[in-house]
C-alpha positions as CSV (number, residue, x, y, z in Angstrom):
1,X,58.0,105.8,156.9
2,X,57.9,107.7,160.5
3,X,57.4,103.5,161.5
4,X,60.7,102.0,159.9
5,X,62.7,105.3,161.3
6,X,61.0,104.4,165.2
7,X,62.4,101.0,164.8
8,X,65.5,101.4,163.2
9,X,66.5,103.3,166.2
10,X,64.9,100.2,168.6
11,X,67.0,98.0,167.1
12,X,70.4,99.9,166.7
13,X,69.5,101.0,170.3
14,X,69.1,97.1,171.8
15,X,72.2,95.9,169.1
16,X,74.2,98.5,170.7
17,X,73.3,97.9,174.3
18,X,73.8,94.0,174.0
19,X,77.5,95.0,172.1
20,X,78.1,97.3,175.1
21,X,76.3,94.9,177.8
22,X,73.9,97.8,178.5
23,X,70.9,95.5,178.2
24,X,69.9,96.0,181.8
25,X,70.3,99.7,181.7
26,X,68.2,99.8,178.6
27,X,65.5,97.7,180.3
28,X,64.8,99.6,182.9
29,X,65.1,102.9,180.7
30,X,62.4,101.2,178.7
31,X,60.4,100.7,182.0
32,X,60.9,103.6,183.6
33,X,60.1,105.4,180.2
34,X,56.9,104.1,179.8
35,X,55.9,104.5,183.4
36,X,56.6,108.1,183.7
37,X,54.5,108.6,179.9
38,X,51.6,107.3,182.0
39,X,51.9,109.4,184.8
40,X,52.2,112.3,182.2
41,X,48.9,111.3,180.5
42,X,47.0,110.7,183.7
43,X,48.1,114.6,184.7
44,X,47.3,116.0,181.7
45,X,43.9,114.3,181.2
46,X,42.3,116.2,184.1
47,X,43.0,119.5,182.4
48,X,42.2,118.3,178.9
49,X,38.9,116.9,180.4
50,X,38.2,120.6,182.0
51,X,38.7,122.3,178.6
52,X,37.1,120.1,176.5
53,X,34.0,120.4,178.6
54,X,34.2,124.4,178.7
55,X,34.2,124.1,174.9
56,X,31.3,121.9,174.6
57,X,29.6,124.3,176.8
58,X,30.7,127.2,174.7
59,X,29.3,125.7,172.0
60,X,25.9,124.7,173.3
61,X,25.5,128.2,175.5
62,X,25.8,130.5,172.2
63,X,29.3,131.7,173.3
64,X,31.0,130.5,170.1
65,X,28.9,132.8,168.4
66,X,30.1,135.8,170.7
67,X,33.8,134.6,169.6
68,X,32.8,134.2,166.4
69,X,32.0,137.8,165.8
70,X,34.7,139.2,167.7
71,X,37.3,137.1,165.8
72,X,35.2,137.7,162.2
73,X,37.4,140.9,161.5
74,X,40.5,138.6,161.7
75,X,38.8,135.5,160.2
76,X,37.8,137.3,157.3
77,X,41.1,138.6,156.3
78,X,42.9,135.3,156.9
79,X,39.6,133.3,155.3
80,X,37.9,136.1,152.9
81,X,36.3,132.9,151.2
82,X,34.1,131.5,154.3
83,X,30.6,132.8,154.8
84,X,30.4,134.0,158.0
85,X,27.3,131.7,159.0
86,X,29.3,128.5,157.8
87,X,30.0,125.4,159.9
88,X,34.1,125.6,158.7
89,X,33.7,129.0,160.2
90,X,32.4,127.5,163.1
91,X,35.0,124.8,163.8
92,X,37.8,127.0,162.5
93,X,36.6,129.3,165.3
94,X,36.3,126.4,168.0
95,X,39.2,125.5,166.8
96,X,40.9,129.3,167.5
97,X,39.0,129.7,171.2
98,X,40.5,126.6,172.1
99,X,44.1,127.6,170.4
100,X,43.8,130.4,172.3
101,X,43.4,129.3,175.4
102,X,46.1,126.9,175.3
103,X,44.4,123.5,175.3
104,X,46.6,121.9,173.8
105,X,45.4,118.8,173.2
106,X,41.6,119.3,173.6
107,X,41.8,121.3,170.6
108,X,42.7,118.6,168.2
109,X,39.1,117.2,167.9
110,X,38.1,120.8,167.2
111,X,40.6,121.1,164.7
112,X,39.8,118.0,163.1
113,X,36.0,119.2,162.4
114,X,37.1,122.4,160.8
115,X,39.4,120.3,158.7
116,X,36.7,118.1,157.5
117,X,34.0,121.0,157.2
118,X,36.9,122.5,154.7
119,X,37.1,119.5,153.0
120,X,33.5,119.4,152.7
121,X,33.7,122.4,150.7
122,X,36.9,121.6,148.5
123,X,35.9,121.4,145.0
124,X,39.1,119.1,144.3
125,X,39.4,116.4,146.7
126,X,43.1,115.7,145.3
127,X,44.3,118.3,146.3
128,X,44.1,120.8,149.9
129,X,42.5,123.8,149.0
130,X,44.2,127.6,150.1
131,X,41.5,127.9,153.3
132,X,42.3,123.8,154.4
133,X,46.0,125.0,154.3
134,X,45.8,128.2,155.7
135,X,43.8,126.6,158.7
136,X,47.0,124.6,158.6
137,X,49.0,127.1,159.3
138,X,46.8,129.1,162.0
139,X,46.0,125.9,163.7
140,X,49.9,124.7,164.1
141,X,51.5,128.5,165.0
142,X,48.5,129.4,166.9
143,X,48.8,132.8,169.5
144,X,48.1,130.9,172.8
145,X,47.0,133.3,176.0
146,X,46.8,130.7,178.6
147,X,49.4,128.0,177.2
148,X,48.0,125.5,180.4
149,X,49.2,122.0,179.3
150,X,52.7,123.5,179.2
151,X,51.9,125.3,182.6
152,X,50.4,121.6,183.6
153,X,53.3,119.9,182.6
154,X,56.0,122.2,184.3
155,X,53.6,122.9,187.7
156,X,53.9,118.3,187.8
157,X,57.6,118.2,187.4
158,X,58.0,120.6,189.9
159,X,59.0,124.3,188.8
160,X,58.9,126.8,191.2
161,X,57.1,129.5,188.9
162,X,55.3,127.3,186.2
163,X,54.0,130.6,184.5
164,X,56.8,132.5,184.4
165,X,57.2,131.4,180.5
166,X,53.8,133.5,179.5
167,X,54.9,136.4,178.5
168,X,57.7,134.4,176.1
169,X,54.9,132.3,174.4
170,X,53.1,135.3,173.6
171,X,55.8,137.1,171.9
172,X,57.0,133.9,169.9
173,X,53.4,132.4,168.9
174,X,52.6,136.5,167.6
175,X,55.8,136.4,165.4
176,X,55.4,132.8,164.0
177,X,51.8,133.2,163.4
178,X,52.5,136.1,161.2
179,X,55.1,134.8,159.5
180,X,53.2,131.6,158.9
181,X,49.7,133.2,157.6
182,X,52.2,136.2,155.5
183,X,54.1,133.2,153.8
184,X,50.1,131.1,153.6
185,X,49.2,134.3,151.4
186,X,52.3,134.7,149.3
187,X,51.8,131.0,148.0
188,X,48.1,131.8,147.8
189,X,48.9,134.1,145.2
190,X,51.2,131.7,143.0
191,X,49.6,130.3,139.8
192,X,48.6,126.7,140.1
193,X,50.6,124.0,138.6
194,X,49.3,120.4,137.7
């Protein structure tokens, strides 16, 4: 659907700019567009590179494990159904760290795992089970202490105090992360309809 929407609003775009004889204004829009979206990726890949290889080292050095039991007071409320030994805990963890630290990005992979390890353990695969939609929920209103790709992306365009908007993501990823996991546990609680 997202598809037809992204090139309804090409076309309109280009009808409109021929009808208005934009067409050369739109052209190098277009151009200039995409050559600034690869100047963006190339910046942010050396600090996605960085943080994904501090995870994978995490991992492999035991530190997950250390994270694993700090977070497992919080884990256990939010996921009371997880073992604490179990690879969705794991990933769901990863997945956390790498939240927390703000990488952005380099935690999608990580989030993907956990996702599959839940729906490893989903008894009915037509339907997402309470933990795959919680993880949802933590995953996409994450608490983020180091938000760095949005530090990265304001230190590359140029702003004189790229951290000065800490402090703000902290206060606004706290509230909508426990407005997100309270609302996750009120529809927990709802009987199930077929």
């Amino acid at each position: 659907m997202l598809n037809y929407i992204w090139c309804g609003m090409i076309i309109v775009s280009f009808v409109v700019a021929v009808f208005t004889g934009n067409v050369e204004t739109i052209t190098n829009g277009a151009l200039e567009g995409a050559a600034a979206a690869v100047e963006t990726c190339i910046g942010l890949l050396g600090s996605m590179c960085l943080w994904t290889g501090l995870a994978k080292v995490a991992e492999n050095s035991g530190l997950v494990d250390v994270f694993a039991k700090f977070l497992r007071p919080i884990t256990k409320i939010i996921f009371p159904k997880l073992k604490a030994n179990s690879a969705a805990l794991r990933a769901i963890v990863m997945n956390m760290v790498a939240n927390l630290l703000g990488m952005g990005n380099a935690a999608t992979p990580l989030g993907i795992a956990a996702m599959k390890e839940l729906d490893r353990l989903n008894g009915r695969k037509n339907r997402a089970s309470n933990e795959m939609c919680m993880f949802v929920v933590v995953n996409t209103a994450s608490i983020q202490l180091i938000p760095s790709t949005v530090i990265s992306l304001r230190q590359m365009y140029g702003s004189l105090n790229p951290t000065e908007i800490v402090v703000p993501v902290w206060i606004c990823s706290v509230c909508v992360l426990t407005i997100g996991v309270m609302a996750a546990k009120i529809f927990e609680k709802r009987p199930e309809r077929l």
